[in-house]
Every structure is written in structure tokens, then in C-alpha cells.
C-alpha positions as CSV (number, residue, x, y, z in Angstrom):
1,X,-0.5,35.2,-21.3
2,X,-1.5,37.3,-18.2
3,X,-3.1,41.0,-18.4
4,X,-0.3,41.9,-16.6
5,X,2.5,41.0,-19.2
6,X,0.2,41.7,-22.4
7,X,-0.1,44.9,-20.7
8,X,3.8,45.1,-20.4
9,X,4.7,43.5,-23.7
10,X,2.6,46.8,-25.2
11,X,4.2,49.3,-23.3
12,X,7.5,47.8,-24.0
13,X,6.7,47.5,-27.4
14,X,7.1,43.9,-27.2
15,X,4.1,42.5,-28.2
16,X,2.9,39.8,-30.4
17,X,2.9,40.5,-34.0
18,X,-0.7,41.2,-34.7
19,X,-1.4,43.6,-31.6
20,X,1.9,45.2,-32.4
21,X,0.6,45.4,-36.0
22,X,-2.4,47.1,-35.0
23,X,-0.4,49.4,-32.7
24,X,1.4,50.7,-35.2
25,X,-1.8,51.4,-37.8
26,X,-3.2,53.5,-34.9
27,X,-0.2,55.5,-34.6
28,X,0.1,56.1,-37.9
29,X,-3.8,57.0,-38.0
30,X,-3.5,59.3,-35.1
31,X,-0.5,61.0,-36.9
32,X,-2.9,62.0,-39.8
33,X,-6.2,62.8,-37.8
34,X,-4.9,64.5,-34.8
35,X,-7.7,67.1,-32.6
36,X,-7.5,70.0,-34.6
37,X,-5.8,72.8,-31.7
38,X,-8.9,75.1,-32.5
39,X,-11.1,72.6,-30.5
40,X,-8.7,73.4,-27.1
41,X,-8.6,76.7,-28.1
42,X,-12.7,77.3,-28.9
43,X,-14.3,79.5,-26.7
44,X,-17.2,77.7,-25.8
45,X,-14.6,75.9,-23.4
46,X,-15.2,77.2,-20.1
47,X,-11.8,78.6,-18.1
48,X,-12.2,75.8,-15.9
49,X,-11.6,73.2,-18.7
50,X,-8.6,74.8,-20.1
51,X,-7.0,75.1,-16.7
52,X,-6.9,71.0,-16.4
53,X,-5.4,71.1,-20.0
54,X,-1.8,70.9,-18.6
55,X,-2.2,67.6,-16.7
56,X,-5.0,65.8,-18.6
57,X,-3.8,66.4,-21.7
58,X,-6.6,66.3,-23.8
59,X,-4.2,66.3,-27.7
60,X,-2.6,63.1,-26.4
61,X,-5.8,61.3,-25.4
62,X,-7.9,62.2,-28.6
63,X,-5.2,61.7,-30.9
64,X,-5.3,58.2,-29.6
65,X,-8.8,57.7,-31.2
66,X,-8.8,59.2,-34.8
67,X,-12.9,59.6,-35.8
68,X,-14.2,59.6,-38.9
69,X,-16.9,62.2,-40.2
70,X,-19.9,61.6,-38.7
71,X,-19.0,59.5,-35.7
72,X,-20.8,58.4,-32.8
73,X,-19.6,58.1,-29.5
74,X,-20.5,58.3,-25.6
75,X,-18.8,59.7,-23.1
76,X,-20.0,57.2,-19.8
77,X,-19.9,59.2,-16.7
78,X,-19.1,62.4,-18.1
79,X,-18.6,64.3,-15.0
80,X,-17.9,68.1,-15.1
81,X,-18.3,67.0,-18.6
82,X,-14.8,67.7,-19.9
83,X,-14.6,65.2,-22.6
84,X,-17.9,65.4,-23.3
85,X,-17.2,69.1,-24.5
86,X,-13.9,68.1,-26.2
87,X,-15.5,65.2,-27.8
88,X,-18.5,67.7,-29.0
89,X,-16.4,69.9,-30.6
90,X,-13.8,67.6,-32.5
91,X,-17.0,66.1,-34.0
92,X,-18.9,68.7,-35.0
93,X,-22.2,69.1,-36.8
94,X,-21.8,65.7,-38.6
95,X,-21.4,63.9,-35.8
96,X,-23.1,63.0,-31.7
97,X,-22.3,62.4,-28.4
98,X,-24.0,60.7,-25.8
99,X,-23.4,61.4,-22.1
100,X,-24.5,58.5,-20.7
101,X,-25.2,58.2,-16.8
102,X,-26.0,55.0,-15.1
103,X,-29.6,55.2,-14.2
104,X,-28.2,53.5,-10.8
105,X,-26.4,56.9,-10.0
106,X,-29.0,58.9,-10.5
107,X,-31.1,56.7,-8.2
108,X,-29.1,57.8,-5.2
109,X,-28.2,61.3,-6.9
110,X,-31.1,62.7,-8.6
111,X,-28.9,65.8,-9.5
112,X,-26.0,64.5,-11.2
113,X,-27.6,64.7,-14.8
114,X,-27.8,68.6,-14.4
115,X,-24.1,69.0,-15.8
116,X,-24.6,67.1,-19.1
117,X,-28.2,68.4,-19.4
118,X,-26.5,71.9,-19.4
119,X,-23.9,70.8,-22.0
120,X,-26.8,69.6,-24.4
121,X,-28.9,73.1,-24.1
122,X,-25.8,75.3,-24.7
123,X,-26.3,75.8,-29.1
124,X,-22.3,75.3,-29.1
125,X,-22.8,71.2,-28.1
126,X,-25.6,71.1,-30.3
127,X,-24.9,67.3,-30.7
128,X,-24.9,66.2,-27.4
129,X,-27.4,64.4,-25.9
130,X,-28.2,62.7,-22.5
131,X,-28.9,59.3,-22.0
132,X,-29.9,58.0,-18.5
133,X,-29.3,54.0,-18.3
134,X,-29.0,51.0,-16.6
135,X,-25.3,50.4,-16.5
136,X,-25.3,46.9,-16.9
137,X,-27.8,47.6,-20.0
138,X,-25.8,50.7,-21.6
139,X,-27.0,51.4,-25.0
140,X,-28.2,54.6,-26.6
141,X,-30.1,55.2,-29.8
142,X,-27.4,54.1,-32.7
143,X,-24.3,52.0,-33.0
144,X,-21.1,53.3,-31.1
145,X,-17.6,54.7,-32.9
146,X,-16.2,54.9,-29.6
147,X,-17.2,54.4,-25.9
148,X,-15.1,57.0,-23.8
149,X,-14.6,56.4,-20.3
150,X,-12.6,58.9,-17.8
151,X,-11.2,57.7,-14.3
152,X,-15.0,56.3,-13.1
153,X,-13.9,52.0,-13.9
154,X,-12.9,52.0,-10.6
155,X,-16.1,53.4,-9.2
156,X,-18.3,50.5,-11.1
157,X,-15.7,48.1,-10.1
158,X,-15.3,49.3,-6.7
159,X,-18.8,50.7,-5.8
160,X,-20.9,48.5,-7.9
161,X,-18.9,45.2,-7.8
162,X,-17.2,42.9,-9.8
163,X,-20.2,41.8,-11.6
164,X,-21.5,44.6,-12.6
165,X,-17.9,46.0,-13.9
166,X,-18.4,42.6,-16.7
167,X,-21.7,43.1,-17.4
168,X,-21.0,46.9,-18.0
169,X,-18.5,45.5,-20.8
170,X,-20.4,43.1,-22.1
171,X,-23.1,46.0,-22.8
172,X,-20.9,48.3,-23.9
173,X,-19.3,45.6,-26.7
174,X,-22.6,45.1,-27.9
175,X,-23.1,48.8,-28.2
176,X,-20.2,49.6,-30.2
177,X,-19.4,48.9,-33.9
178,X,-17.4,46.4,-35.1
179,X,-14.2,47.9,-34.8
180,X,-15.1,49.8,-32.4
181,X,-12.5,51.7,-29.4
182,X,-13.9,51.2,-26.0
183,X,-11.2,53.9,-24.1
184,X,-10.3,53.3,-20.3
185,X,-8.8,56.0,-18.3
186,X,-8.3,56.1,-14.6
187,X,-5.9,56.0,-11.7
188,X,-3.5,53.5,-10.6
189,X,-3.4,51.2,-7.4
190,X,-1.1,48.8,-6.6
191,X,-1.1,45.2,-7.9
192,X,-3.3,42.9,-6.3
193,X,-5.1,45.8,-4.3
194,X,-8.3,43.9,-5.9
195,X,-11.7,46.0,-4.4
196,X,-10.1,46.9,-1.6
197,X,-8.4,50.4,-3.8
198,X,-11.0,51.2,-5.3
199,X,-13.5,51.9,-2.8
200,X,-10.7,53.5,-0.4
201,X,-8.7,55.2,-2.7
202,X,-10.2,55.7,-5.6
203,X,-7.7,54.1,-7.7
204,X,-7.4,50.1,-9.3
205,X,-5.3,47.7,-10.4
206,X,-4.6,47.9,-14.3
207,X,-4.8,44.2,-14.5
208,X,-8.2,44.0,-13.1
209,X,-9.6,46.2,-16.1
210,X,-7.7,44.4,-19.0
211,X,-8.9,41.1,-17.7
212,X,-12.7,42.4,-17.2
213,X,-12.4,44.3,-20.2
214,X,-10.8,41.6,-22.5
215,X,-13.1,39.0,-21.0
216,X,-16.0,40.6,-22.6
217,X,-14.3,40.2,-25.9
218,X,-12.3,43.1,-26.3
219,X,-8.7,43.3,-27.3
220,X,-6.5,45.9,-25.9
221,X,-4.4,47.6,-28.7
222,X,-2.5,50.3,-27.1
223,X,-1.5,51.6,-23.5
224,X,-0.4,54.8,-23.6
225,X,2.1,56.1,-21.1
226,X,0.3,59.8,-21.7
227,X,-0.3,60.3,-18.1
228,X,2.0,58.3,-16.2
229,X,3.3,60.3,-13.4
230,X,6.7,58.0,-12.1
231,X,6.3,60.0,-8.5
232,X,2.8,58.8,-7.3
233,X,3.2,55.8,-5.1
234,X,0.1,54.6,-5.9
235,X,-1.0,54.4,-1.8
236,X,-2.7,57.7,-1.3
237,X,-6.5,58.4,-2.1
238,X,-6.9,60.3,-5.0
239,X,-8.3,63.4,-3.4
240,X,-4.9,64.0,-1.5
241,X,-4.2,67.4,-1.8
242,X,-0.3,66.3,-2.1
243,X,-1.5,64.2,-5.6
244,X,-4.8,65.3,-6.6
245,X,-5.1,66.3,-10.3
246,X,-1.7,64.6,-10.6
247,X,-2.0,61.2,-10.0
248,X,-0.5,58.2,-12.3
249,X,-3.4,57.1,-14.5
250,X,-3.7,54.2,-17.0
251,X,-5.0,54.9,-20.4
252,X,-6.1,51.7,-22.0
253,X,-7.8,51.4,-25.6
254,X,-9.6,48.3,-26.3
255,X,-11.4,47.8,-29.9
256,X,-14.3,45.2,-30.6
257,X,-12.7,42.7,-33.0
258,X,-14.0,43.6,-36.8
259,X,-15.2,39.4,-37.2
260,X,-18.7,39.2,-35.9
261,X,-17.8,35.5,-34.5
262,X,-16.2,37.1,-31.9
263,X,-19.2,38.7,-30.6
264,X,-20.6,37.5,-27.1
């Protein structure tokens, strides 16, 4: 079977048995351990954050990933650090995150650390940390609940090639607990726009990630239709100001199989 009908089959609901299975366990987890609203609503949030509420959606995402107490997780290429802060707070005291940067980034921006680093010294993201990698050797200090990942797979793919897109994967398998969600979020291209989207328009071909991603050992158990936005053609770059902030994104969650045999 392709990427591209496993990746229809789930959003369809049409899928195999056991992936369907699995599905529905997550839903019914999420149901049970949804992001408390006093984590949107905290006040260590900057304004900024809450105004992006409306079209990221933040409740929707998390709920897809249920934590238990005491979880680690990373946020890779945290940005503005928006999940990172989310992710911090729906944790707590009991558990960490790790902003990880690839160390290849920082190579050609010295300054892009300075975001997280601020995150980490605030006392209300106490259990944040920075971690400043190779991305094609991603690992931080403990095994992984979760590997978070928001609208940058098409800057590895596209900006780093290929290669180092699977080797990324491969890293972060290793890094994450059995069991383990590996989430993928970022904007759609067109079929078969291969590297040619990414790099021009910021955007990629939702096939080309399950394929990498699964490649690496991964399953993909859900594909949430969260933030599909029907009007986006998919053909403009993502900083358009007629679709920035609104464009159709993919939300993919993957999970490292529980049986150690599967392990690359």
C-alpha cells in the first residue's frame, strides 16, 4: 500500500483493522486526558500566543497526544516557541521539555537559540531546557514520550535534503520510547511537488513525510483533519499575505512500535 492511500484510508476511516484499532484507543484516550483550558488560559502565555489560538488550535493538537505524569518530550525547532510553552505548561512540575535546535542552524544563525533560551529562564517554564544538536544525531538527556514537530519537515527536507530528512527520523526513533508519538505538522504542497515546494514555497507533499517517516520504522496512527483549510490551493508560498497564518496543514502522528524487533 502507498503513503498516499494509507494516508487516505485513515482519513476516511478506512483503514486496516489494527491501525484503525489503534485509532480508535487514541481517541478514546484523548477523550479522557484532554489539555486542561487553564493551560490556554495561564498567564504566563504571552498575548502574542493567544492571538494564533484561533487558527492553530492548540486543544485539538494536544488532545491528540494524551501524556502521562511525568513525561518527556521535545519540541524540534521550536520557533517563537509556541508549543514549547503549551507543552511546558500541560506538563508541569513532574514533567520536561526539550527545545531542541539543530546545531546546523545555529551554524548559520548564531541567534536563533535566544527564543528558547528565554523560555527556560522565565521560573513559569521551569522544565524547559535547550538542547543544541546535530539533527541527524537528535538526542537529549533521557528517553522521549513524544517528539513534537511544528511546520519545519519541510525545511529539513527541503533545505537540508532528502537524506538528512531519514536520518533525522531514524534519530529521532531511537530517541523516543517504545511507544512513543513522533508528531508531524506542517503545510501542504501539491502531490508530486517532491523538493521543488519545499524550498519555494515552504510547503510539502504529505506523502513524502509518511514515506520518510514510516521508512524509519514508524507507523502513522492518525491524520487529523484539525487544520485543513479546503480554500488554500496549495500553490502559493506560505508567507502570502492572502494565506499566511491560514494555510492547509497536515497533522500526522506516528508512534515507535511497542516490540523492540522493530527497532532500526
Amino acid at each position: 500500500m502507498t503513503p498516499r492511500s494509507t494516508l487516505a484510508l485513515i482519513l476516511t476511516g478506512l483503514a486496516l483493522t489494527p491501525v484503525a484499532a489503534v485509532h480508535a484507543q487514541n481517541a478514546s484516550d484523548a477523550a479522557t486526558a484532554l489539555p486542561s483550558a487553564a493551560v490556554l488560559a495561564s498567564p504566563a502565555r504571552p498575548d502574542a500566543d493567544r492571538a494564533k489560538d484561533a487558527q492553530r488550535k492548540p486543544f485539538d493538537l494536544l488532545a491528540l497526544t494524551p501524556l502521562p505524569k511525568g513525561a518527556a518530550v521535545a519540541d524540534l525547532m521550536p520557533g517563537s516557541g509556541y508549543f514549547t510553552r503549551l507543552l511546558s505548561l500541560e506538563l508541569g512540575a513532574s514533567g520536561h521539555v526539550y527545545a531542541v535546535i539543530p546545531a546546523e542552524m545555529v551554524a548559520r544563525h548564531p541567534q536563533i537559540p535566544q527564543m528558547a533560551q528565554a523560555i527556560a529562564a522565565n521560573p513559569a517554564f521551569a522544565n524547559v531546557s535547550v538542547v543544541v544538536t546535530p539533527i541527524v544525531d537528535f538526542k537529549v538527556a533521557q528517553p522521549l514520550d513524544l517528539v513534537w514537530t511544528s511546520q519545519n519537515y519541510h525545511d529539513v527536507y527541503g533545505g537540508m535534503g532528502p537524506e538528512t530528512a531519514l536520518h533525522m527520523d531514524q534519530a529521532i526513533y531511537q530517541a523516543l520510547k517504545p511507544g512513543g508519538i513522533f508528531m508531524v505538522i506542517d503545510h501542504v504542497a501539491l502531490a508530486g511537488t517532491g523538493t521543488t515546494a519545499p524550498t519555494t514555497l515552504h510547503r510539502i507533499d504529505p506523502d513524502l513525510i509518511v514515506k520518510q517517516v514510516e521508512s524509519a520504522g514508524f507507523r502513522l496512527v492518525t491524520s487529523s483533519p484539525a487544520l485543513h483549510n479546503p480554500g488554500d490551493t496549495h500553490t502559493l508560498p506560505v508567507f502570502d499575505k492572502s494565506i499566511r497564518g491560514c494555510t492547509d496543514q497536515v497533522v500526522l502522528k506516528f508512534q515507535k512500535p511497542l516490540k523492540q524487533d522493530h527497532d532500526n
